[in-house]
C-alpha positions in Angstrom: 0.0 0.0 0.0 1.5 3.4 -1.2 0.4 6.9 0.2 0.6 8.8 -3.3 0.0 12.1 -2.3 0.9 13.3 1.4 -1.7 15.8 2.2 -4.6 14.4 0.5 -5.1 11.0 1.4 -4.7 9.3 -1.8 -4.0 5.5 -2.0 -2.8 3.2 -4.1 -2.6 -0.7 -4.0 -0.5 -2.2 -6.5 0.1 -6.0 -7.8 2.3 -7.0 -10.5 0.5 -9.5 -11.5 -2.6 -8.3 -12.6 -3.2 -5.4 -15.3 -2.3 -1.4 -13.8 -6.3 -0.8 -14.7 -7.0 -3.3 -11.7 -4.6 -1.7 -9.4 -6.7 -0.5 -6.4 -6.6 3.5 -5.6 -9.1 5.4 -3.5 -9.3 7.9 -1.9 -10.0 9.3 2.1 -12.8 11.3 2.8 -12.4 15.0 4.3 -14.9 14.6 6.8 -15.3 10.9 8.1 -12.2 9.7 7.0 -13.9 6.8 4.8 -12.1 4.6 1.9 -13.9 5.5 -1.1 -12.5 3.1 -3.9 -12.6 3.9 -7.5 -14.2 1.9 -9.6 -12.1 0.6 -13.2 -15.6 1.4 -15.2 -17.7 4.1 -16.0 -21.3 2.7 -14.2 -21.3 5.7 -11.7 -21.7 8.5 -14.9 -24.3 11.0 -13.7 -27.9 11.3 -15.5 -28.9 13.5 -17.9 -25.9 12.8 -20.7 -26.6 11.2 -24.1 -24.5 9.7 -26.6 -23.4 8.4 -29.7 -20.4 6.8 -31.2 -19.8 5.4 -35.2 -16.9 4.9 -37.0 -17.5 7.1 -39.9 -14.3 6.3 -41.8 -11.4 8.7 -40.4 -9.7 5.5 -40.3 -9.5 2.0 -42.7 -10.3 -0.3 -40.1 -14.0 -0.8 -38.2 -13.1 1.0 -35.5 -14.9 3.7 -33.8 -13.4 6.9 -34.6 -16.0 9.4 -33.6 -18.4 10.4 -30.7 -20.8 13.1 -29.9 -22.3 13.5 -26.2 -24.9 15.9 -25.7 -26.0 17.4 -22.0 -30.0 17.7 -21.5 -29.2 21.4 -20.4 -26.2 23.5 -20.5 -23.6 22.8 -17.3 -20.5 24.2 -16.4 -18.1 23.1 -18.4 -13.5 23.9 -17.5 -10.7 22.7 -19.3 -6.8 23.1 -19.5 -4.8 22.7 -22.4 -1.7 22.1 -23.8 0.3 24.6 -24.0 2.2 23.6 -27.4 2.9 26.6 -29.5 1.5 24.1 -32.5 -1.8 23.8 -31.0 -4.6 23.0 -32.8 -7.4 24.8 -34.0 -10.0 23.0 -31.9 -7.8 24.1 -28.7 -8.1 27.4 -29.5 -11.9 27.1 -30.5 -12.5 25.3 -26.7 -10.2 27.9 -25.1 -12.7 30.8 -25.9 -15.9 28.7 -25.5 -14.5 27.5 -21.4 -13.5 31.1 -20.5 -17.1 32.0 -20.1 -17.5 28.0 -19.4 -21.5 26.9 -20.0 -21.0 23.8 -22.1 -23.8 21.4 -23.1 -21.5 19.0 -25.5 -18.5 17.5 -26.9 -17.6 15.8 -30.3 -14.0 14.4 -30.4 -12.8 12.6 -33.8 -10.4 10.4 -33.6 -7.1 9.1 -36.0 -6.6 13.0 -37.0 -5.3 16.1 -35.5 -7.0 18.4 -38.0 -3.8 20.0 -37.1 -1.5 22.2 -40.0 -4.2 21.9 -42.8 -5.2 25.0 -44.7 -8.8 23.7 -44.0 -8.2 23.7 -40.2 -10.0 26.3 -38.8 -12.5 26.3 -41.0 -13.3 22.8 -40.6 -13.6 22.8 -36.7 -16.2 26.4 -37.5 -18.3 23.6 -40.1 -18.4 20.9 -37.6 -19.7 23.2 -34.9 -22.6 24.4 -37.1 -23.3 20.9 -38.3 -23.7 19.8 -34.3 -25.7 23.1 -33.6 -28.1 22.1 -36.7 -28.5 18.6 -35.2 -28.5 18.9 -31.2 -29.6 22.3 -31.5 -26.4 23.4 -29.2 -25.1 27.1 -29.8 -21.6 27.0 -31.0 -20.4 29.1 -27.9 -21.6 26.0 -26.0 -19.5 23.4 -27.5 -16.7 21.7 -27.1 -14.6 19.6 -30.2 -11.5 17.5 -29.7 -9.4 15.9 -32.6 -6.9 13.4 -32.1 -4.1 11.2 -34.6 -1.9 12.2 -37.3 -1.2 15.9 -38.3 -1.1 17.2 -41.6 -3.6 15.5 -43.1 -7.3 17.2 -43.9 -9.8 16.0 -42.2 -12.6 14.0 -45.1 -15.7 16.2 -44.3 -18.4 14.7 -46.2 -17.6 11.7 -43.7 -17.4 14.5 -40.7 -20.6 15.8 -42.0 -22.6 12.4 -42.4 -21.3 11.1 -39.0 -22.7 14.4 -37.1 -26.1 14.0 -38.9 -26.3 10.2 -38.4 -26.2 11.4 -34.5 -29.5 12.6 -34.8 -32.2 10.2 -33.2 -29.4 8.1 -32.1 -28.0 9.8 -28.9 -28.9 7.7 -26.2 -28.0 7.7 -22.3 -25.8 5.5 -20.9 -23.2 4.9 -23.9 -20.5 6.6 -22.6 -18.0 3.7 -22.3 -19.1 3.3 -26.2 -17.5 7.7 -26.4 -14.0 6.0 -24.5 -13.5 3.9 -27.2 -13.9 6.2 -30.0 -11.5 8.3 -28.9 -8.8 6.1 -29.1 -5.7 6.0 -31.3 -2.9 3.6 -30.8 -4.4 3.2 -27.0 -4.8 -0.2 -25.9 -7.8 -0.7 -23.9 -10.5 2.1 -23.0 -9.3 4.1 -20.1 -12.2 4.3 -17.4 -12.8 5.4 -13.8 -15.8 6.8 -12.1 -16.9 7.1 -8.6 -20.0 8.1 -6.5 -20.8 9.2 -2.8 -23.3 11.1 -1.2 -25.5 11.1 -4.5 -22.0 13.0 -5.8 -21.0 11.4 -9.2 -18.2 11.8 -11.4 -17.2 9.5 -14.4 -14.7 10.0 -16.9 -12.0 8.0 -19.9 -9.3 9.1 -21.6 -6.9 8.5 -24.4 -3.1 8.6 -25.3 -0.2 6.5 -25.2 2.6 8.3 -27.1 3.5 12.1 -27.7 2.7 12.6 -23.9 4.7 15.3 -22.2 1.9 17.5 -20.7 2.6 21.2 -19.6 -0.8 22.7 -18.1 -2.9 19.5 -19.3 -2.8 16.1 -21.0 -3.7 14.0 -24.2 -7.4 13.8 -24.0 -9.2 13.2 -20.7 -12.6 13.9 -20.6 -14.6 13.4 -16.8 -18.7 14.2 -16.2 -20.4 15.5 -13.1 -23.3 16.2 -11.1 -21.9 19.0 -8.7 -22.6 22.0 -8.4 -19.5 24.0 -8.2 -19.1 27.7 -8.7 -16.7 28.6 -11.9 -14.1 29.5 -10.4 -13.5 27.2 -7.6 -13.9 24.4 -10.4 -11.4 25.9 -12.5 -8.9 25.9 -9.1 -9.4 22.5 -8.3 -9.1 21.6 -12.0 -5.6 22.5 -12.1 -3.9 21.9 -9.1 -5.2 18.2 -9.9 -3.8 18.4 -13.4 -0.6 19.5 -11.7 -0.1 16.9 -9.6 -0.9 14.2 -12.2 -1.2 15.0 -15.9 1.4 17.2 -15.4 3.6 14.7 -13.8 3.4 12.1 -16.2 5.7 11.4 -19.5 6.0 9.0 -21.7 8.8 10.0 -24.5 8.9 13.6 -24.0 6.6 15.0 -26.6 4.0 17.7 -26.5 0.8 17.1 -28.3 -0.9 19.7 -30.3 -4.2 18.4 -28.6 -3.9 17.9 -25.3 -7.0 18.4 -23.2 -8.4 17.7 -19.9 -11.8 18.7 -19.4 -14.7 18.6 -16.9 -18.7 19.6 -18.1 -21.0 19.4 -14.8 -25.1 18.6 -15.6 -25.4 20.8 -12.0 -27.3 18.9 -10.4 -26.3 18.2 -7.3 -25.6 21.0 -4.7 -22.5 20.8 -2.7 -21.6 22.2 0.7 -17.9 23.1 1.4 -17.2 19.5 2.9 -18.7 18.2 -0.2 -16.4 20.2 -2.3 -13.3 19.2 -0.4 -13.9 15.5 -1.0 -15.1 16.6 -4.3 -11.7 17.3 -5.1 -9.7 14.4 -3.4 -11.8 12.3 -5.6 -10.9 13.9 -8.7 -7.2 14.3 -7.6 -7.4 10.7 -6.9 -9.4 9.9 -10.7 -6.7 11.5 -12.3 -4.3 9.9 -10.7 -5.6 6.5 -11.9 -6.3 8.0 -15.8 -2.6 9.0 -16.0 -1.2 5.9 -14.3 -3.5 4.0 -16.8 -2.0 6.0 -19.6 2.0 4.6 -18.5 0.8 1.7 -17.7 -0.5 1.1 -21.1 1.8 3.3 -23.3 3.5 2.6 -26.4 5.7 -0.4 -25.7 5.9 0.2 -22.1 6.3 -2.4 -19.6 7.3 -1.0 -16.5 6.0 2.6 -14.7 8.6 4.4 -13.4 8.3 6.7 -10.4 11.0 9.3 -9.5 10.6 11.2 -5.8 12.7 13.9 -4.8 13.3 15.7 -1.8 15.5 19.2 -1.6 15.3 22.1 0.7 14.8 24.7 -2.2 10.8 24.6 -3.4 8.3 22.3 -4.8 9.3 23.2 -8.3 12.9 22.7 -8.3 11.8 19.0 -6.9 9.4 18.6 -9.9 11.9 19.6 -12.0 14.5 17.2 -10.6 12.1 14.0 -11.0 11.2 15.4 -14.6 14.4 14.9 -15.6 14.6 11.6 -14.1 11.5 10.1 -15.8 12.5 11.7 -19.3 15.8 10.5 -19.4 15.9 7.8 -22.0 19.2 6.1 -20.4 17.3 5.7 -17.5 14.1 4.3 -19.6 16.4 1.9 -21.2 18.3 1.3 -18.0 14.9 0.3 -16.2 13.7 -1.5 -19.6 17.0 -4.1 -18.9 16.4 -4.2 -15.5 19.7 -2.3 -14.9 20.4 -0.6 -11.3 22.6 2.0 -12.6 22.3 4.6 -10.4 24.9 6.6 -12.4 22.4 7.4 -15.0 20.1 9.2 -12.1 24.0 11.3 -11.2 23.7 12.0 -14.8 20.1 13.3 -15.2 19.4 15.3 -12.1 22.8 17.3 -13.3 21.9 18.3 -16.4 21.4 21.7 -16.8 17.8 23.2 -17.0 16.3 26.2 -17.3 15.0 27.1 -13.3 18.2 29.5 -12.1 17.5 28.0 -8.8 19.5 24.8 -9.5 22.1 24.7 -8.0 25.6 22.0 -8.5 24.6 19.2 -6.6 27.6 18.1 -4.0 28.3 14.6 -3.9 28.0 14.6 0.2 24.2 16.2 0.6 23.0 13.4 -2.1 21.7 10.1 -1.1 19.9 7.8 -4.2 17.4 4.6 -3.5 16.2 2.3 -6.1 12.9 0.0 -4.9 13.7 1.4 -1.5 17.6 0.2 -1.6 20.0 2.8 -1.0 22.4 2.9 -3.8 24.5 6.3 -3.1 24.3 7.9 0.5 25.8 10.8 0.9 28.9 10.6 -0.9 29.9 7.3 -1.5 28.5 4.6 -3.3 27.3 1.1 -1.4 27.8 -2.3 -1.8 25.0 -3.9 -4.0 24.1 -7.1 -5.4 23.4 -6.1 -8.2 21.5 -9.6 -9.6 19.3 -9.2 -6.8 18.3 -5.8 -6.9 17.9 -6.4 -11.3 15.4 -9.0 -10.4 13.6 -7.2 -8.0 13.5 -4.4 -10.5 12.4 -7.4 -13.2 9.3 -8.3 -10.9 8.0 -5.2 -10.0 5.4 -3.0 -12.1 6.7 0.1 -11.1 10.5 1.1 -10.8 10.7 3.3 -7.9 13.8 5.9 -7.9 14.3 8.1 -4.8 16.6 10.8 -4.5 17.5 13.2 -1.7 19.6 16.5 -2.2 20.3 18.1 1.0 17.3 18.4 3.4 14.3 17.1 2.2 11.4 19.7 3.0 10.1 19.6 -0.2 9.2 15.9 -1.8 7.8 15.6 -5.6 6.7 13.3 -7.5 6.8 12.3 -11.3 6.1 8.9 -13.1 7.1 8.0 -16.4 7.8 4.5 -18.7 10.4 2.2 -20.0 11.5 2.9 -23.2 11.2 -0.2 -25.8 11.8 -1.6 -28.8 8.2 -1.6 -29.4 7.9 1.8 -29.1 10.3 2.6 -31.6 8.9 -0.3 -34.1 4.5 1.8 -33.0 6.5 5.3 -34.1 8.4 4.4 -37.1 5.5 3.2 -38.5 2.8 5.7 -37.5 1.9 6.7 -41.1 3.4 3.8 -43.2 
């Protein structure tokens, strides 16, 4: 049993031998302290949201590649978004729609970006009319995701024909149908939802490569019944984006896409305890969605989770375990099943851009691999090294903890092994 986050109660029980989806995580409550477990499905989705999901041929295979869910009224609706300088035209479309933030639906299309076309914006403008003429949604209440190669124009007639086939056939309950839509190269639907106190939220996402998130993540989608004011979502939206999305990487890459979004039907009125556990549940469900995403990335087969402790601030440690988790000797290191703790020297001390990183002295440093101290202050220890390789062999996640001085800041980060596989997924991509 791991305490993930210190100060808000978050859990996680992990077994190696069953998939990371399975993995137990839940959360403790504010004001009873109760175990509230997270369920690995999406029955707990609030009322009051239909959908419908087709493949409409983005794609050459059978496989859904689009989805259009429709609120009964307009809800709240906040996002946060990558923060790529290449962003796509439907970021900046859902960027002005959540600043004033009454959303009533979403249409994501799957296996392309719609990103670097001449038709780009222009497209995104067509589809929202198309879903306004069918759902009868304004285009300031909308919200449209695309997701898969860039470059390529998205085929409208098919766009088109898919949005008007959605008429008569959005239907309640079908939201687990909407996860798998949205995938690309994703392996399985990613799924979590949760209820208490008549408070229900439910949400998927996608992405297993191009995942190094700045202010949000691939796509992640969740659906409520609170009632929160704008603002106070918004807050709790991003400081649980922060401690997960945000700490999450798979090969370094920002997408053009990335979005993490919540739409609320308002339903449900919340008191400030409410609220509170409110947002340790939705820390805790993002949590899980990212894990999910490692767990199940492009050729991964081990999670990898850097902790570090300084004296500085919270960011210099977050930008310390970054550099752990993106360092592709240390992905291939933990890929083998290789201790080599001079590959986690050689990350923390490359040079980054926060001034407040200081040389790191040899004496204040102290490095643990699945809890066995490697390096303590100085000098290196004994190992045997077979031992601690099999240990590393048997575990699901790879767990690297570093000290630099005194440790009144901790962070975390968690990233993946680095694999043939992935190399054979993104050669191929297009081909």
């Amino acid at each position: 049993m791991e305490k993930v986050f210190d100060n808000l109660g978050i859990y996680l029980d992990e077994h190696a031998e069953r998939p990371v989806e399975q993995d137990l995580i839940y959360f403790e409550r504010v004001d009873n302290g109760e175990s509230i477990v997270l369920r690995n499905d999406l029955s707990c989705q609030p009322s009051g949201i239909k959908s419908y999901s087709a493949h409409i041929g983005i794609c050459k295979e059978g496989s859904a590649d689009f989805t259009l869910i429709v609120l009964d009224k307009p809800g709240l609706g906040k996002a946060v978004y990558t923060r790529s300088l290449s962003c796509s035209d439907a970021v900046r479309f859902d960027r002005e729609n959540t600043r004033v933030g009454n959303i009533q639906s979403l249409c994501v299309i799957s296996k392309n970006a719609n990103v670097f076309t001449p038709s780009a914006k222009q497209d995104i403008l067509h589809i929202a009319q198309q879903v306004e003429t069918v759902t009868g949604v304004p285009i300031t209440q909308q919200l449209i995701s695309c997701t898969g190669v860039i470059g390529v124009p998205l085929p409208m007639d098919k766009v088109v024909s898919g949005i008007q086939s959605a008429s008569g056939n959005l239907e309640y309950g079908q939201l687990e149908a909407s996860a798998n839509a949205i995938m690309t190269t994703d392996k399985q639907a990613k799924m979590v939802s949760v209820e208490f106190d008549g408070i229900r939220i439910a949400g998927f996402c996608k992405g297993a490569g191009m995942i190094e998130p700045n202010m949000a993540t691939m796509l992640a989608y969740y659906f409520t019944n609170a009632v929160i004011p704008a603002q106070r979502l918004e807050a709790i939206l991003k400081r649980a984006a922060d401690l997960t999305f945000n700490a999450v990487s798979v090969d370094t890459d920002t997408s053009t896409s990335d979005t993490v979004a919540i739409l609320s039907t308002a339903e449900r009125e919340m008191s400030e305890k409410d609220i509170e556990n409110f947002e340790r549940a939705l820390t805790a469900m993002f949590f899980k969605s990212s894990r999910d995403i490692l767990g199940q990335a492009e050729g991964a087969n081990s999670v990898i989770e850097a902790q570090v402790s300084l004296s500085t601030s919270f960011e210099d440690a977050r930008a310390y375990a970054k550099k752990i988790i993106n360092s592709p000797l240390i992905k291939t290191a933990v890929h083998g099943s290789d201790p080599n703790w001079g590959r986690v020297v050689m990350a923390i001390g490359k040079p980054m851009e926060r001034n407040s990183l200081a040389e790191i002295n040899p004496e204040q440093l102290r490095i643990s691999i699945m809890d066995e101290v490697v390096f303590n202050y100085g000098a290196p220890l004994p190992l045997q090294l077979d031992i601690l390789s099999n240990r590393m062999r048997a575990a699901r996640t790879v767990r690297i903890k570093v000290e630099i001085g005194a440790p009144v800041y901790t962070a975390k980060a968690w990233g993946c092994d680095l694999s043939e596989e992935y190399i054979r997924i993104n050669a191929d991509y297009t081909t």
